[in-house]
mmCIF entry with sequence, helices, sheets and N, C-alpha, C, O atoms, coordinates in Angstrom:
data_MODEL
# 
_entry.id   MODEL 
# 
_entity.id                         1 
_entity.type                       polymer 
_entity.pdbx_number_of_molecules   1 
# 
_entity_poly.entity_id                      1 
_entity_poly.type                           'polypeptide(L)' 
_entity_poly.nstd_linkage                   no 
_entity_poly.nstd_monomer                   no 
_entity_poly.pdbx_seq_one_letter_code       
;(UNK)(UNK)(UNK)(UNK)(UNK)(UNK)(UNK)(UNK)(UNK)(UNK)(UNK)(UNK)(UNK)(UNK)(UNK)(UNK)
(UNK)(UNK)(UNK)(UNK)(UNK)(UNK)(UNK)(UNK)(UNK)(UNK)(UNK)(UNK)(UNK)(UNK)(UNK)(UNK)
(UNK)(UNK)(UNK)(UNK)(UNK)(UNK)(UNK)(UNK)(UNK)(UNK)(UNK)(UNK)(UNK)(UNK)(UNK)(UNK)
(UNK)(UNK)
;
_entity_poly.pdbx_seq_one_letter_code_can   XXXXXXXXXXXXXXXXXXXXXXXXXXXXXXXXXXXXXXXXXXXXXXXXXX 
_entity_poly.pdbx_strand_id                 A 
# 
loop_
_entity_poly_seq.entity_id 
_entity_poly_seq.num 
_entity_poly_seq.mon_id 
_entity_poly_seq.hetero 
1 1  UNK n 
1 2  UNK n 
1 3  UNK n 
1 4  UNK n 
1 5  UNK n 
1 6  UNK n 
1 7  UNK n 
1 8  UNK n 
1 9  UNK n 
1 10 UNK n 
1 11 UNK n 
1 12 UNK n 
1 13 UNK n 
1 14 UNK n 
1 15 UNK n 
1 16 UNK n 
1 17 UNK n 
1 18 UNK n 
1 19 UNK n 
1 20 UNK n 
1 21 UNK n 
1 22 UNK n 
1 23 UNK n 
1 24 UNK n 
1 25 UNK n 
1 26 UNK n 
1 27 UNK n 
1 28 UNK n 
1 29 UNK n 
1 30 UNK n 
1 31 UNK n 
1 32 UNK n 
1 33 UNK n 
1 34 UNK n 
1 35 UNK n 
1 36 UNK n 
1 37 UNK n 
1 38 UNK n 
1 39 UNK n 
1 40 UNK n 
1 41 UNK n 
1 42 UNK n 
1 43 UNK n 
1 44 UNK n 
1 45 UNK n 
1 46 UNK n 
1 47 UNK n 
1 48 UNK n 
1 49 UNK n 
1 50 UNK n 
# 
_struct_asym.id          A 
_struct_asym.entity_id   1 
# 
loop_
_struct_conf.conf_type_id 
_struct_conf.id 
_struct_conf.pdbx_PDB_helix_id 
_struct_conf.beg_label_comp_id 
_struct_conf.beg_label_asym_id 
_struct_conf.beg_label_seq_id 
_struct_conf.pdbx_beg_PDB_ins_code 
_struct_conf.end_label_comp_id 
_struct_conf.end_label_asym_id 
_struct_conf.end_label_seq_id 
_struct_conf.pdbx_end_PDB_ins_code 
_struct_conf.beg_auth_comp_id 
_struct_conf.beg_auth_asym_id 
_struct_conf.beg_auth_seq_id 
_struct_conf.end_auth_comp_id 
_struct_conf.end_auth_asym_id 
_struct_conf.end_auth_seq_id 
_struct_conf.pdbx_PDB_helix_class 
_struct_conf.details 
_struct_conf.pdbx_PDB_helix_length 
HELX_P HELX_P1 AA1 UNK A 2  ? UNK A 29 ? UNK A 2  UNK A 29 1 ? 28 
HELX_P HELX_P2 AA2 UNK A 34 ? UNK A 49 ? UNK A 34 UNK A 49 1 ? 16 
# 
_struct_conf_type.id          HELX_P 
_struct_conf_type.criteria    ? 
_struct_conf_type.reference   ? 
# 
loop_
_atom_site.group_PDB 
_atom_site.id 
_atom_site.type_symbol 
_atom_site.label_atom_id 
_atom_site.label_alt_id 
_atom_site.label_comp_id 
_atom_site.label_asym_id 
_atom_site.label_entity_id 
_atom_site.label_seq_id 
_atom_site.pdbx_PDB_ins_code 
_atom_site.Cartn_x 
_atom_site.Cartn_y 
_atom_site.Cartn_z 
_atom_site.occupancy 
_atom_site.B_iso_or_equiv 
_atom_site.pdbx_formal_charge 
_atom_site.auth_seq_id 
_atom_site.auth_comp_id 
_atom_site.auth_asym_id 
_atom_site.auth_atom_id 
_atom_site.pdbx_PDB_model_num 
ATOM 1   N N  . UNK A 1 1  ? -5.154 20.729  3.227   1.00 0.00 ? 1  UNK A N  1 
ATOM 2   C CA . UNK A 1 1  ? -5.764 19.684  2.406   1.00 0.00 ? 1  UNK A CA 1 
ATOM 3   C C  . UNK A 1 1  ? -4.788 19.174  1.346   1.00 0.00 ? 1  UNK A C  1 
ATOM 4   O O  . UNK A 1 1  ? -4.755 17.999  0.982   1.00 0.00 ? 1  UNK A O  1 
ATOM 5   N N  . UNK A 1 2  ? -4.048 20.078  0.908   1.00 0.00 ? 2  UNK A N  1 
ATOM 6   C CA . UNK A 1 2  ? -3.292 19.658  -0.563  1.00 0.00 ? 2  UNK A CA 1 
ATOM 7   C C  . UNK A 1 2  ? -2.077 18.647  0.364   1.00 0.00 ? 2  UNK A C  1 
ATOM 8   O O  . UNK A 1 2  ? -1.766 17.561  -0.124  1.00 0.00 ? 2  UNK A O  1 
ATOM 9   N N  . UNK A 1 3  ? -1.419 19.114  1.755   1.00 0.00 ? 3  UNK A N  1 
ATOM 10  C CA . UNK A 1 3  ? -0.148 18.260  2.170   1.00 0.00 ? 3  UNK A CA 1 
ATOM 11  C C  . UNK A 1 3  ? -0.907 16.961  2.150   1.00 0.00 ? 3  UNK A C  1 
ATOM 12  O O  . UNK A 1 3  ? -0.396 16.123  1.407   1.00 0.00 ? 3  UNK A O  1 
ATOM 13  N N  . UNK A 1 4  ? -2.245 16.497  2.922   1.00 0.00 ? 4  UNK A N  1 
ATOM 14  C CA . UNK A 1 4  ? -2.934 15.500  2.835   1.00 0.00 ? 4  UNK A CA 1 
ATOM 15  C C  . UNK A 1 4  ? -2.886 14.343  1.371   1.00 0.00 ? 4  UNK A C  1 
ATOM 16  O O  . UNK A 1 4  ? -2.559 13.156  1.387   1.00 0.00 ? 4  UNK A O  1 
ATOM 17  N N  . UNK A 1 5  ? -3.379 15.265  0.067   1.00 0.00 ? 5  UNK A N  1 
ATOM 18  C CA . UNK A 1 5  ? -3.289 14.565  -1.107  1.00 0.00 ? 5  UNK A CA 1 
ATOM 19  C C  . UNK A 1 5  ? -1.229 13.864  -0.872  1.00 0.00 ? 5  UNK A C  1 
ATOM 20  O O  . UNK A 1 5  ? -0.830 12.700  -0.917  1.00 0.00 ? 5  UNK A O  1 
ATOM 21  N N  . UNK A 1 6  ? -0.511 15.020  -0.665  1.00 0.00 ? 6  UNK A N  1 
ATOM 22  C CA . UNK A 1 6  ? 0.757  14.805  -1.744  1.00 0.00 ? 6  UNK A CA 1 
ATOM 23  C C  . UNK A 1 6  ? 0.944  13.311  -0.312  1.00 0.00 ? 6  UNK A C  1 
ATOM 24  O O  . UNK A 1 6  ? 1.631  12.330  -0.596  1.00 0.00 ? 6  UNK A O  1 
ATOM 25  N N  . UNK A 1 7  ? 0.400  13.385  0.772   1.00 0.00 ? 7  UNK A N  1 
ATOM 26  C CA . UNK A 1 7  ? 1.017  12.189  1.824   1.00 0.00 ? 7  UNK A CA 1 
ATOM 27  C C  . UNK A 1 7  ? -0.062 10.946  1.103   1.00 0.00 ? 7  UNK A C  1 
ATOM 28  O O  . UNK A 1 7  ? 0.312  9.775   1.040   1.00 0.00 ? 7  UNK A O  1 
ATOM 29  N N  . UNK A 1 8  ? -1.137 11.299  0.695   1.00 0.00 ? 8  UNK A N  1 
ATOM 30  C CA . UNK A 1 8  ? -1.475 9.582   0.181   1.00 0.00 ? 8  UNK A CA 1 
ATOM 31  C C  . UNK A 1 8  ? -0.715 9.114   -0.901  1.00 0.00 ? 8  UNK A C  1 
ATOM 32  O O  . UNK A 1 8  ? -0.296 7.971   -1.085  1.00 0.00 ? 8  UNK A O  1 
ATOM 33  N N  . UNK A 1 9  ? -0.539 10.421  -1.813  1.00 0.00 ? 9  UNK A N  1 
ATOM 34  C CA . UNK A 1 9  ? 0.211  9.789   -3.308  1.00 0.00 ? 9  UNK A CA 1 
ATOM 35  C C  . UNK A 1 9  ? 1.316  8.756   -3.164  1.00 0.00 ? 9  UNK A C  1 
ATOM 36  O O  . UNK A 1 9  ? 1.493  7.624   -3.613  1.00 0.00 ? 9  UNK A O  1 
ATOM 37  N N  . UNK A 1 10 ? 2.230  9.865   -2.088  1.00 0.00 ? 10 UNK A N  1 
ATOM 38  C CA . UNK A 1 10 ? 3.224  9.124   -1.589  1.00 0.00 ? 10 UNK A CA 1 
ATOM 39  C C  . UNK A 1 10 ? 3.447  7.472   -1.017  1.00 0.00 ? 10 UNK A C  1 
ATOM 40  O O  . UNK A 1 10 ? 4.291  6.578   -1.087  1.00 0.00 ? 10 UNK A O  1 
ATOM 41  N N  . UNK A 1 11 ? 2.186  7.711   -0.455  1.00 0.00 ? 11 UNK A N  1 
ATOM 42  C CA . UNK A 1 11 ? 1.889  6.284   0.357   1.00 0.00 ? 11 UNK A CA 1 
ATOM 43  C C  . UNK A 1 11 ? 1.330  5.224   -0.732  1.00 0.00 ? 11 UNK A C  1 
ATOM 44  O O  . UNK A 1 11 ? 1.344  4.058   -0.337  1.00 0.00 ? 11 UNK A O  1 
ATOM 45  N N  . UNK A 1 12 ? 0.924  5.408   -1.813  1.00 0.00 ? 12 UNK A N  1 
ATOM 46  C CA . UNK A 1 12 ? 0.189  4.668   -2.775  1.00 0.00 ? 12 UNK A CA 1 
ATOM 47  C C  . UNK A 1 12 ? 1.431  4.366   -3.521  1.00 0.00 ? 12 UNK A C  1 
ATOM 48  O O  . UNK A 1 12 ? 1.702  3.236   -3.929  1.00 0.00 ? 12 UNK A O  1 
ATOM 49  N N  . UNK A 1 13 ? 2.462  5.804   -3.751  1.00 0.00 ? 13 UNK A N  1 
ATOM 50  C CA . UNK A 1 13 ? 3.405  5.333   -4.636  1.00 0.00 ? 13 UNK A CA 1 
ATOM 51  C C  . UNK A 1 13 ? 4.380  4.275   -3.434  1.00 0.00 ? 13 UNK A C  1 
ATOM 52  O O  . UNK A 1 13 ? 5.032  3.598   -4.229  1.00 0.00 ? 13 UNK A O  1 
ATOM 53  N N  . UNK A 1 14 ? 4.732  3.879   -2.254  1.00 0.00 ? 14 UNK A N  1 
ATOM 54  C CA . UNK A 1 14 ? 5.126  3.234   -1.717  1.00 0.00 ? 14 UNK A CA 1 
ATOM 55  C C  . UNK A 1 14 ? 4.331  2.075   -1.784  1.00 0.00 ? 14 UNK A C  1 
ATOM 56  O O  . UNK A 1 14 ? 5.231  1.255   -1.600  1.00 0.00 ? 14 UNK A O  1 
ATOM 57  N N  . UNK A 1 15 ? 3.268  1.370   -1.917  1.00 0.00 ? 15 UNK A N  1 
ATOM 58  C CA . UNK A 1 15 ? 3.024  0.442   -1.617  1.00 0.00 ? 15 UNK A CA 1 
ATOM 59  C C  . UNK A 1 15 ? 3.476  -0.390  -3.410  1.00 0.00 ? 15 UNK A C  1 
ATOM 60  O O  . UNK A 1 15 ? 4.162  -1.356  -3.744  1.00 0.00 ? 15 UNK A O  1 
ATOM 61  N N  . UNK A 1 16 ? 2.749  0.509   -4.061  1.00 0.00 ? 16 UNK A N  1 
ATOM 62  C CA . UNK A 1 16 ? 3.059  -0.006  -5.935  1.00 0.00 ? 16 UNK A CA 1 
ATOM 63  C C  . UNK A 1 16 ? 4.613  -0.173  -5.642  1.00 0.00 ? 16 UNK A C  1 
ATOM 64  O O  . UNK A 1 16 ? 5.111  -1.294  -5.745  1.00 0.00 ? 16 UNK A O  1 
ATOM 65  N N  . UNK A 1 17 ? 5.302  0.800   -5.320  1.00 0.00 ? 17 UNK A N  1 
ATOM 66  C CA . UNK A 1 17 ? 6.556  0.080   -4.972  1.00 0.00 ? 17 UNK A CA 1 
ATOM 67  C C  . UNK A 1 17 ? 6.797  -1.412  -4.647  1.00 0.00 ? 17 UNK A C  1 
ATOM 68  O O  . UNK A 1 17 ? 7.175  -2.275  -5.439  1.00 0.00 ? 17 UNK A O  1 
ATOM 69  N N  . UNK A 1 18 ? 6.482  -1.569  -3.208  1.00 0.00 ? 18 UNK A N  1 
ATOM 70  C CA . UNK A 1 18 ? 6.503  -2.731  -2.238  1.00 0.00 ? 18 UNK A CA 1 
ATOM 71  C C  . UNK A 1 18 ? 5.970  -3.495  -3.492  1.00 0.00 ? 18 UNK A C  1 
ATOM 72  O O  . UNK A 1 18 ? 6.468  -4.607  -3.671  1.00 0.00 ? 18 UNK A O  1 
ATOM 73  N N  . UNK A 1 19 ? 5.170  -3.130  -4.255  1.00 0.00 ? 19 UNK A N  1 
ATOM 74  C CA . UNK A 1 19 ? 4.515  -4.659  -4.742  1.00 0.00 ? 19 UNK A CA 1 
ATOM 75  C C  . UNK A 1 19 ? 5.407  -5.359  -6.273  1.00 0.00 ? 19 UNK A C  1 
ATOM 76  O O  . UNK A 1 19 ? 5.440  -6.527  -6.660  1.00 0.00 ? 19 UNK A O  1 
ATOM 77  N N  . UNK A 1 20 ? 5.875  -4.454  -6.709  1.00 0.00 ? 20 UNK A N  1 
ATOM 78  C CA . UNK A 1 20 ? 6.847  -4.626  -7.426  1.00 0.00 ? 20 UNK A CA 1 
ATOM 79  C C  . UNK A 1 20 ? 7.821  -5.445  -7.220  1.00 0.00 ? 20 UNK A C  1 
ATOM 80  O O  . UNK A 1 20 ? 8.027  -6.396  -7.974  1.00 0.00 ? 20 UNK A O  1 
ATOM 81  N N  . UNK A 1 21 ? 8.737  -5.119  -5.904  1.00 0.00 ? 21 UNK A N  1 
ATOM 82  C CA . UNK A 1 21 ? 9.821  -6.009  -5.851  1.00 0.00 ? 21 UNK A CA 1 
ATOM 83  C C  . UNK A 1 21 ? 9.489  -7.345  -5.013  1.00 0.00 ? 21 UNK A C  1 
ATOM 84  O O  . UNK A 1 21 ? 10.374 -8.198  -4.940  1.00 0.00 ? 21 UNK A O  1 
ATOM 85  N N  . UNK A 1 22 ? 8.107  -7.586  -4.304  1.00 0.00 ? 22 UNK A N  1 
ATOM 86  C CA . UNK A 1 22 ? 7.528  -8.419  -3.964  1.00 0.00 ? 22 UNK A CA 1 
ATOM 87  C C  . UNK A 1 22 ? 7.406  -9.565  -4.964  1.00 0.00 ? 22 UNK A C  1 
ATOM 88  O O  . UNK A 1 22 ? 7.748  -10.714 -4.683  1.00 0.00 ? 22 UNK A O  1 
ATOM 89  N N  . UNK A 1 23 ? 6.807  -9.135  -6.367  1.00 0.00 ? 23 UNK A N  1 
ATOM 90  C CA . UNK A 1 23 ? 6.629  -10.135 -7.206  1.00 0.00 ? 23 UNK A CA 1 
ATOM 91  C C  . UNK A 1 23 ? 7.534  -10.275 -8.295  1.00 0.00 ? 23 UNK A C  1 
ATOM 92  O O  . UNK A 1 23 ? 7.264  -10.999 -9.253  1.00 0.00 ? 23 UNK A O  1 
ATOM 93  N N  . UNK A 1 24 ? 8.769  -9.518  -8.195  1.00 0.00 ? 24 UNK A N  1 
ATOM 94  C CA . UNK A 1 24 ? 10.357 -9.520  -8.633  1.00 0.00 ? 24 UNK A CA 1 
ATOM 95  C C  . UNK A 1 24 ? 10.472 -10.889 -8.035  1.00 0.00 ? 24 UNK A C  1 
ATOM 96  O O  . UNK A 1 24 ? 10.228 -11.864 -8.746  1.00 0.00 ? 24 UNK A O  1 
ATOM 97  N N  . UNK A 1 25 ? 10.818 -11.035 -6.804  1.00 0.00 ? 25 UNK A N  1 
ATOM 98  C CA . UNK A 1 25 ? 11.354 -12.087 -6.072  1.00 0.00 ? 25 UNK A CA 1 
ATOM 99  C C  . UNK A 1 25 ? 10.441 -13.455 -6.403  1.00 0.00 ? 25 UNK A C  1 
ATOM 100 O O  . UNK A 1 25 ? 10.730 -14.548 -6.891  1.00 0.00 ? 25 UNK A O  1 
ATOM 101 N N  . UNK A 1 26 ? 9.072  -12.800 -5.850  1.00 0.00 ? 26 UNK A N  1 
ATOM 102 C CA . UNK A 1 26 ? 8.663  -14.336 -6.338  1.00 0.00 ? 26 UNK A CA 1 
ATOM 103 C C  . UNK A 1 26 ? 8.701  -15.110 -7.658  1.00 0.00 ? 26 UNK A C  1 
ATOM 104 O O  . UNK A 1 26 ? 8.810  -16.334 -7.587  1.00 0.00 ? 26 UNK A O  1 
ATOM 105 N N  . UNK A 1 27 ? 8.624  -14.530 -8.835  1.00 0.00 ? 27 UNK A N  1 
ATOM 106 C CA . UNK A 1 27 ? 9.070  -14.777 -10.026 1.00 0.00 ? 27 UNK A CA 1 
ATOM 107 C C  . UNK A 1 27 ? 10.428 -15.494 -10.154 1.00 0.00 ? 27 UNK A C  1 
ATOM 108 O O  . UNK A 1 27 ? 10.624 -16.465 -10.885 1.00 0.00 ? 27 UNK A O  1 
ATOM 109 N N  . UNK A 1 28 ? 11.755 -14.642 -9.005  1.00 0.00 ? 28 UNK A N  1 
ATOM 110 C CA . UNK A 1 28 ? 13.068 -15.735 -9.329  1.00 0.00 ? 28 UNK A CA 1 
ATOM 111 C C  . UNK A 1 28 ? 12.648 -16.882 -8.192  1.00 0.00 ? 28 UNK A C  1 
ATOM 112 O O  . UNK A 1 28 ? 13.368 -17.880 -8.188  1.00 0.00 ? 28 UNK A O  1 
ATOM 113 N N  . UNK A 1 29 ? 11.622 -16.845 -7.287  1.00 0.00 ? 29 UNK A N  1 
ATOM 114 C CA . UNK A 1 29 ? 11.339 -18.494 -6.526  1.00 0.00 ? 29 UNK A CA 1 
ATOM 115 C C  . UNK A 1 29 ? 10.925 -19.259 -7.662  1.00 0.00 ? 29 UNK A C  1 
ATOM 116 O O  . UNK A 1 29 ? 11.145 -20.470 -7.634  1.00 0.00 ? 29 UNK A O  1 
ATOM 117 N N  . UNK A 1 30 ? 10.380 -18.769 -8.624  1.00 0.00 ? 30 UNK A N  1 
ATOM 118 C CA . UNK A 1 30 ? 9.192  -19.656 -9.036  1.00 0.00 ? 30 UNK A CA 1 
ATOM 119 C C  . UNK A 1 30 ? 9.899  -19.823 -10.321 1.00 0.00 ? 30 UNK A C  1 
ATOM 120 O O  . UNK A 1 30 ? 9.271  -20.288 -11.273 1.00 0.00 ? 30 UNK A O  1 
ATOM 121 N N  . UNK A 1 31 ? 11.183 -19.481 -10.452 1.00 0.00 ? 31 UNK A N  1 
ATOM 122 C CA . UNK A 1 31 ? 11.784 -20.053 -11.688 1.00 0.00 ? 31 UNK A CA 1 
ATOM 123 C C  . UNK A 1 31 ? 12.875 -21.478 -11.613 1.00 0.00 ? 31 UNK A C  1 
ATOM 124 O O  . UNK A 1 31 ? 13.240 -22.258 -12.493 1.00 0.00 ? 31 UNK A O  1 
ATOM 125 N N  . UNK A 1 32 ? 13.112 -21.411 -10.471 1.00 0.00 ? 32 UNK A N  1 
ATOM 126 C CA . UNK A 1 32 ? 13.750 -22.755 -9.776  1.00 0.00 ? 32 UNK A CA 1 
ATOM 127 C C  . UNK A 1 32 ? 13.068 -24.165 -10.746 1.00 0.00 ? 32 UNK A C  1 
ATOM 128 O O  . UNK A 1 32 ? 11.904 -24.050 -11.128 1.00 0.00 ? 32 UNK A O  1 
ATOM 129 N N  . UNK A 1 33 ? 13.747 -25.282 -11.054 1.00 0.00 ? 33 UNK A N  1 
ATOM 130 C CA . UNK A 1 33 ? 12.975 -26.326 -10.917 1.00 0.00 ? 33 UNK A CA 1 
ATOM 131 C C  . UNK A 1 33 ? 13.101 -27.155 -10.062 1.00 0.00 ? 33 UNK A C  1 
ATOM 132 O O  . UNK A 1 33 ? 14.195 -27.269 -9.510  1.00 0.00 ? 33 UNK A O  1 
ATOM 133 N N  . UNK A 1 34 ? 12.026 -27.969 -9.706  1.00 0.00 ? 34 UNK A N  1 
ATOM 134 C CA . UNK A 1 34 ? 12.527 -29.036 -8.060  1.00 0.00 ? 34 UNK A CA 1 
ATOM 135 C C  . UNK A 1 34 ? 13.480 -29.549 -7.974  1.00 0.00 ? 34 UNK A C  1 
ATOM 136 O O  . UNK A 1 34 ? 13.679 -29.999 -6.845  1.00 0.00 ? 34 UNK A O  1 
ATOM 137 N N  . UNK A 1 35 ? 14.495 -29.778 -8.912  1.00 0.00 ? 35 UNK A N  1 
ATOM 138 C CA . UNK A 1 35 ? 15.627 -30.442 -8.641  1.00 0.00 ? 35 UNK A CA 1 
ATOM 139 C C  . UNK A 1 35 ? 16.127 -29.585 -8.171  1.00 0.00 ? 35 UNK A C  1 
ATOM 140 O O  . UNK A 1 35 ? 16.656 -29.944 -7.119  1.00 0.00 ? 35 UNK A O  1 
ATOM 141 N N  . UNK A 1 36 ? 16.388 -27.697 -8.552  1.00 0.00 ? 36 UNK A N  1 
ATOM 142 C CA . UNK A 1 36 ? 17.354 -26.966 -8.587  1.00 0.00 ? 36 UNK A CA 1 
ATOM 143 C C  . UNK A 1 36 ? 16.975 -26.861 -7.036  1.00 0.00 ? 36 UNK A C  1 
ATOM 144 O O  . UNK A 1 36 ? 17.870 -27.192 -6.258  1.00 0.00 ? 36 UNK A O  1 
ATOM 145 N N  . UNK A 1 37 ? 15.808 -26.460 -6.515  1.00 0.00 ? 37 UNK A N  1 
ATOM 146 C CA . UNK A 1 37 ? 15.683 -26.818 -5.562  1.00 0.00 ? 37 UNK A CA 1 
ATOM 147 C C  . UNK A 1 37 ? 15.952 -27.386 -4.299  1.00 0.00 ? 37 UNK A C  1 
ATOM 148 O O  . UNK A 1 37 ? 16.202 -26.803 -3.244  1.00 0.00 ? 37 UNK A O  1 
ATOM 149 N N  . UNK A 1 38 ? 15.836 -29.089 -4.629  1.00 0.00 ? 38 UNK A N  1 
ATOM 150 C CA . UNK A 1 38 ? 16.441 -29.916 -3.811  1.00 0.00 ? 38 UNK A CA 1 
ATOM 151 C C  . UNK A 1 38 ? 17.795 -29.713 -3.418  1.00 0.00 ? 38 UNK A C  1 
ATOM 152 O O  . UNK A 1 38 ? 18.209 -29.854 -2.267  1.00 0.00 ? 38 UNK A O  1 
ATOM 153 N N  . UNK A 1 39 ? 18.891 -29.169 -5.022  1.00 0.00 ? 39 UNK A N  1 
ATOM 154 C CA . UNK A 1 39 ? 19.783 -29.334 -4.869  1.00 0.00 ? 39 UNK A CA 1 
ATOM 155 C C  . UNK A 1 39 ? 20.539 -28.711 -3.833  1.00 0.00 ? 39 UNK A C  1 
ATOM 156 O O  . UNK A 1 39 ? 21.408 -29.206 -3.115  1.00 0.00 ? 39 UNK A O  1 
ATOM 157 N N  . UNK A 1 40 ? 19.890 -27.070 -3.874  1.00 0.00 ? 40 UNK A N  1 
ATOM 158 C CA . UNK A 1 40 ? 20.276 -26.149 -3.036  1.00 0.00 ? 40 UNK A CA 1 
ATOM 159 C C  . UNK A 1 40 ? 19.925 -26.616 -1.362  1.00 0.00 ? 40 UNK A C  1 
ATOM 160 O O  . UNK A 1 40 ? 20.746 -26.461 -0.458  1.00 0.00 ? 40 UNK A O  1 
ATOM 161 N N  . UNK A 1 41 ? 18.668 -27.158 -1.181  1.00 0.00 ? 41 UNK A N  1 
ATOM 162 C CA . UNK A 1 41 ? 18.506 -27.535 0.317   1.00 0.00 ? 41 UNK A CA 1 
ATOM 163 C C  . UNK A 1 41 ? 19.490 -28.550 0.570   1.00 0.00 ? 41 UNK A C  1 
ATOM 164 O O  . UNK A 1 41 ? 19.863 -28.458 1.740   1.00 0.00 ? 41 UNK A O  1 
ATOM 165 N N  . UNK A 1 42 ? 20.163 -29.641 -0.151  1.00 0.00 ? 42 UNK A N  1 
ATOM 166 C CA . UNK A 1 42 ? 20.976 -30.309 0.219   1.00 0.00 ? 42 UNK A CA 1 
ATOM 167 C C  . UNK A 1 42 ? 22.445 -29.598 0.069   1.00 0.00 ? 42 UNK A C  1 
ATOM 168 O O  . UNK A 1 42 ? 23.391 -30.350 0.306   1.00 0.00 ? 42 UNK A O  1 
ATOM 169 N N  . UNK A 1 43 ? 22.625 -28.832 -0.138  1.00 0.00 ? 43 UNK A N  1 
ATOM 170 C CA . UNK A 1 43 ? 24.153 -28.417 -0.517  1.00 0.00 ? 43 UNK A CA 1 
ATOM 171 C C  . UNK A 1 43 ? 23.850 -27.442 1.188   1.00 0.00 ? 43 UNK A C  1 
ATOM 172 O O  . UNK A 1 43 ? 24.749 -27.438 2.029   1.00 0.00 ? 43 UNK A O  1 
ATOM 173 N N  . UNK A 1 44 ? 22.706 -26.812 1.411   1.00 0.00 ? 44 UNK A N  1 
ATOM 174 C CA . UNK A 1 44 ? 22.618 -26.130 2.839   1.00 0.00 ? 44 UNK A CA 1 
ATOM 175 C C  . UNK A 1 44 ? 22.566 -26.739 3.851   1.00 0.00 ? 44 UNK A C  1 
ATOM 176 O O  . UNK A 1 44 ? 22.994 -26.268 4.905   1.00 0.00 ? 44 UNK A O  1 
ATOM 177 N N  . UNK A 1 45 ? 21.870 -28.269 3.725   1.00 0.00 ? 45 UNK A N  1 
ATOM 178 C CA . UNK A 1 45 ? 22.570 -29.004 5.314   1.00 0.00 ? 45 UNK A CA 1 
ATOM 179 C C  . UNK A 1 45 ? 23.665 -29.888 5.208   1.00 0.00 ? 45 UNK A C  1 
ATOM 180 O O  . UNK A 1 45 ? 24.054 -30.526 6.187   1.00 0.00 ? 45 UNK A O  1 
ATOM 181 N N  . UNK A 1 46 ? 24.246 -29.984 3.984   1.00 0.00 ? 46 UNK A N  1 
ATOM 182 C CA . UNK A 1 46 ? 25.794 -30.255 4.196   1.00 0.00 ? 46 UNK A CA 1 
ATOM 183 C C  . UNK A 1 46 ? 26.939 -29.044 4.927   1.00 0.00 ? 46 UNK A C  1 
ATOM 184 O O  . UNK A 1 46 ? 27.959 -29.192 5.598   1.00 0.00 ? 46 UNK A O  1 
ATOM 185 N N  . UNK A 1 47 ? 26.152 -27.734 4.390   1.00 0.00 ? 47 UNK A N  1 
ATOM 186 C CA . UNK A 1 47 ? 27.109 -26.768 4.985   1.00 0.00 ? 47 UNK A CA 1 
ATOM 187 C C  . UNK A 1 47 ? 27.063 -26.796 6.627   1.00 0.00 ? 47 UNK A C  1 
ATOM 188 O O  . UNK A 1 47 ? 27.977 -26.649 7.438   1.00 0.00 ? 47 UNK A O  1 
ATOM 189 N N  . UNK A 1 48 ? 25.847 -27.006 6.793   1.00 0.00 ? 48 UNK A N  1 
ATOM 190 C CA . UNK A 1 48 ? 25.293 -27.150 8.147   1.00 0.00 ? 48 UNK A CA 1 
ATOM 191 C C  . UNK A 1 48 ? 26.041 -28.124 9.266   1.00 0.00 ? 48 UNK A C  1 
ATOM 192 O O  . UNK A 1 48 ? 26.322 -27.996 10.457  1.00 0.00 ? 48 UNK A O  1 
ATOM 193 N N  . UNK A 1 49 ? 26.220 -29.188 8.246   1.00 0.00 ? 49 UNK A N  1 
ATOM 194 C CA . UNK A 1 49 ? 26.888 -30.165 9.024   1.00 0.00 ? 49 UNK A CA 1 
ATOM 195 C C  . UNK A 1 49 ? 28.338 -30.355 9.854   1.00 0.00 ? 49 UNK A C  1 
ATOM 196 O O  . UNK A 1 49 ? 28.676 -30.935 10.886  1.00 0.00 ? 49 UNK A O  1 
ATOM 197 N N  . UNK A 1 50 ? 29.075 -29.458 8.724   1.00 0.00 ? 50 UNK A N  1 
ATOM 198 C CA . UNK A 1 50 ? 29.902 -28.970 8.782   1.00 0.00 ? 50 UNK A CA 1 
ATOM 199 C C  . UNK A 1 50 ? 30.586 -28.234 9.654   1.00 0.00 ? 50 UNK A C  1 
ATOM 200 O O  . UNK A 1 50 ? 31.674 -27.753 9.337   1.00 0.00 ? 50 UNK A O  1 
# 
């Protein structure tokens, strides 16, 4: 019973993990402004073109 507890903790402390760097990232999407944005999709199909 007790290996049972220490495998959910584990699994709970993995997901609080996962969710952490999940909304790490989205935070640097969501700091962009649309220009910075644009700018980057156009600087990627120039590379493209290339």
């Amino acid at each position: 019973m007790r290996l049972w507890k220490l495998v959910g903790l584990a699994g709970l402390a993995g997901v609080a993990a996962t969710g952490v760097v999940v909304a790490r990232g989205e935070r640097k999407r969501r700091a962009y402004t649309p220009e910075e944005i644009r700018n980057r999709l156009h600087e990627r199909v120039e590379q493209h073109r290339s």
